[in-house]
ZAGU-409284 format. One record per residue: residue in one letter; x, y negated, z of N, C-alpha, C in turn. Coordinates in nm, 3 decimals, padded with zeros to 5 digits, m for minus. Layout:
BEGIN
- a X Y Z X Y Z X Y Z
...
***
This chain:
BEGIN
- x 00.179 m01.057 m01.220 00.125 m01.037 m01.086 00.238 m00.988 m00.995
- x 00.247 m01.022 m00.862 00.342 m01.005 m00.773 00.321 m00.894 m00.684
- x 00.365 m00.808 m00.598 00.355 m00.681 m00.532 00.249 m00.731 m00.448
- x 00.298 m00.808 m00.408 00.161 m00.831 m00.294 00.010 m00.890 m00.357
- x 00.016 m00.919 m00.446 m00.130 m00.935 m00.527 m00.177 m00.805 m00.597
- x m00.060 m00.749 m00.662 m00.094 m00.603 m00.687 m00.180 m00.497 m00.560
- x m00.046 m00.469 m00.458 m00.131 m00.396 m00.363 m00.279 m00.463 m00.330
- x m00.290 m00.605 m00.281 m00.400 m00.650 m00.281 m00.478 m00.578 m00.349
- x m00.491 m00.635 m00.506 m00.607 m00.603 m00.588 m00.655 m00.463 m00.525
- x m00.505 m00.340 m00.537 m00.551 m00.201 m00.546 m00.651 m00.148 m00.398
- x m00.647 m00.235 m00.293 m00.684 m00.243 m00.154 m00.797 m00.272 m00.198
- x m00.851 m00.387 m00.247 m00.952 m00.431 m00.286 m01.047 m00.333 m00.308
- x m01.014 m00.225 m00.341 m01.116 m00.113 m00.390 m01.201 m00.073 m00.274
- x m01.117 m00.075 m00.183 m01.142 00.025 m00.072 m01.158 m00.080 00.068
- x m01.088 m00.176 00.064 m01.126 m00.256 00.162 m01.147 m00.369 00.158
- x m01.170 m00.441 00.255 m01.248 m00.594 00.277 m01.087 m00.687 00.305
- x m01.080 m00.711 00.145 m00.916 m00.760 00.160 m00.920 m00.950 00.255
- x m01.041 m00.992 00.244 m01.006 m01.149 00.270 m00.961 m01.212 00.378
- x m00.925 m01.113 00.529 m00.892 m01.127 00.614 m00.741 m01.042 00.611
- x m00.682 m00.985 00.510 m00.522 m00.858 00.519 m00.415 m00.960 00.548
- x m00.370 m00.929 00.642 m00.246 m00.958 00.655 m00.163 m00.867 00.710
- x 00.026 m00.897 00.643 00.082 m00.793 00.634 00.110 m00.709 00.799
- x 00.049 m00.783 00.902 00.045 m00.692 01.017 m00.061 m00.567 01.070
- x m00.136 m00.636 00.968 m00.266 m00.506 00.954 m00.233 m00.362 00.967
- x m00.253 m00.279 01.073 m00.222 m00.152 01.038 m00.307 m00.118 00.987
- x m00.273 00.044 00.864 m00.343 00.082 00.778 m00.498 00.151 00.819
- x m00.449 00.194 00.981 m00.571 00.264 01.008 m00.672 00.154 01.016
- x m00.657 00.024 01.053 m00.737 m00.103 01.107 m00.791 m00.146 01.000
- x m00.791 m00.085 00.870 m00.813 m00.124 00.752 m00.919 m00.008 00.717
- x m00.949 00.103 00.793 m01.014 00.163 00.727 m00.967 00.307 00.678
- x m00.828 00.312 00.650 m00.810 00.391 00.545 m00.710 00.509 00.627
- x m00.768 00.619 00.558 m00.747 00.768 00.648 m00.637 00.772 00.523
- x m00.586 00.952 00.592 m00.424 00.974 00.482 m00.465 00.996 00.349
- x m00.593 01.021 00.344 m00.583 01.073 00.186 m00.601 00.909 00.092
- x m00.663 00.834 00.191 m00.668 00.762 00.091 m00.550 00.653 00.099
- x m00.440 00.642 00.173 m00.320 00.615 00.183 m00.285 00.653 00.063
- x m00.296 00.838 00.056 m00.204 00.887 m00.070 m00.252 00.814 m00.183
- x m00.397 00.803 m00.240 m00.447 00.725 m00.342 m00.413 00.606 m00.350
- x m00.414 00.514 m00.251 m00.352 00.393 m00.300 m00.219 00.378 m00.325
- x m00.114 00.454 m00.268 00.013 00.445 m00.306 00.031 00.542 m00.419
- x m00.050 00.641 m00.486 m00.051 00.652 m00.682 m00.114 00.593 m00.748
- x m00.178 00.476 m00.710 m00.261 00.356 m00.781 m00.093 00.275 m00.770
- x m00.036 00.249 m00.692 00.007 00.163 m00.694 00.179 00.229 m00.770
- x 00.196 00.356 m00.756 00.334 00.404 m00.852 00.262 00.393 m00.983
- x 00.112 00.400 m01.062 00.130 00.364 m01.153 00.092 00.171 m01.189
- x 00.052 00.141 m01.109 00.093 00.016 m01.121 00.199 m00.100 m01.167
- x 00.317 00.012 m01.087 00.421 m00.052 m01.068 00.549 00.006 m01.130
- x 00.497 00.095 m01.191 00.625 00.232 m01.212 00.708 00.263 m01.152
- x 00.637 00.312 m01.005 00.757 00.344 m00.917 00.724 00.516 m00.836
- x 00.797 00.534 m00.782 00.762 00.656 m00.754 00.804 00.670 m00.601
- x 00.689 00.770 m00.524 00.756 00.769 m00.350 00.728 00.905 m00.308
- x 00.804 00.938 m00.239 00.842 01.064 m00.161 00.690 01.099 m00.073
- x 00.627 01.219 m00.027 00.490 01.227 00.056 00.588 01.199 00.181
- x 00.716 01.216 00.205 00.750 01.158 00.326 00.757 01.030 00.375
- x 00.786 00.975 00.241 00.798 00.816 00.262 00.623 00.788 00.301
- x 00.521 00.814 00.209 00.386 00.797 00.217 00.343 00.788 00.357
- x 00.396 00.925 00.389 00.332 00.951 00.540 00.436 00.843 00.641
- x 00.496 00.817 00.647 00.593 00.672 00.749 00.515 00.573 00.740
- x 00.420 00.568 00.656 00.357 00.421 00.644 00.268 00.392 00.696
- x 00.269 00.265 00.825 00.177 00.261 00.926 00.098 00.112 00.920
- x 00.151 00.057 00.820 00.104 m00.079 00.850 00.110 m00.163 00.675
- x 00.087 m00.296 00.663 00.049 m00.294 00.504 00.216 m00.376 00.520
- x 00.265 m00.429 00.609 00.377 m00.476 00.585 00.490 m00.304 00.536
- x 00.466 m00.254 00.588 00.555 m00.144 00.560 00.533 m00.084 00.413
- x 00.407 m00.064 00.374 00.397 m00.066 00.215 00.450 m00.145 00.138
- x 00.438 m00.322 00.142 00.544 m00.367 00.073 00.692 m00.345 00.081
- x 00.758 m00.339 00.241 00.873 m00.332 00.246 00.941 m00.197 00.136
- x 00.859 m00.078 00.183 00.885 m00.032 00.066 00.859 m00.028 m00.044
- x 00.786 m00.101 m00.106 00.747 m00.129 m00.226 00.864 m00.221 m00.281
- x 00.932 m00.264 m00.200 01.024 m00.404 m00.258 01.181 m00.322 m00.263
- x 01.168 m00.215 m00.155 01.319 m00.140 m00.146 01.323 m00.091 m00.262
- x 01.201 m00.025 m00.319 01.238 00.051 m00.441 01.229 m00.052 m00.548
- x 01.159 m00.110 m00.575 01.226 m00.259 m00.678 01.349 m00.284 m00.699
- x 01.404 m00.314 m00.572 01.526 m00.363 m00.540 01.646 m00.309 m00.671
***
């Protein structure tokens, strides 16, 4: 599975993924900070990655979750 099907799926929980695209901001999705924080430790254990609550909190949009999702891959 690829990052962006991953986050998908983990979105899936919580939101109405069949319209997401990566310009979606996070608030337009529904999702307040706490549950920001939950999907991005769904998704460090997903992925085995790990992120800073500073990095967490910068994140305004679902393109910016992958971008960092892919920096730390990298």
């Amino acid at each position: 599975m690829d990052v962006k099907e991953t986050v998908k799926s983990i979105l899936a929980k919580r939101v109405d993924v069949s319209k997401l695209k990566e310009e979606n901001t996070l608030a337009s999705l529904g999702l307040d900070s706490l549950d920001l924080v939950e999907v991005m430790l769904e998704i460090e254990d997903a992925l085995h990655i790990e992120f800073t609550s500073e990095e967490i909190m910068e994140l305004t949009t679902l393109k910016s979750v992958l971008d960092l999702i892919n920096k730390k891959l990298a």
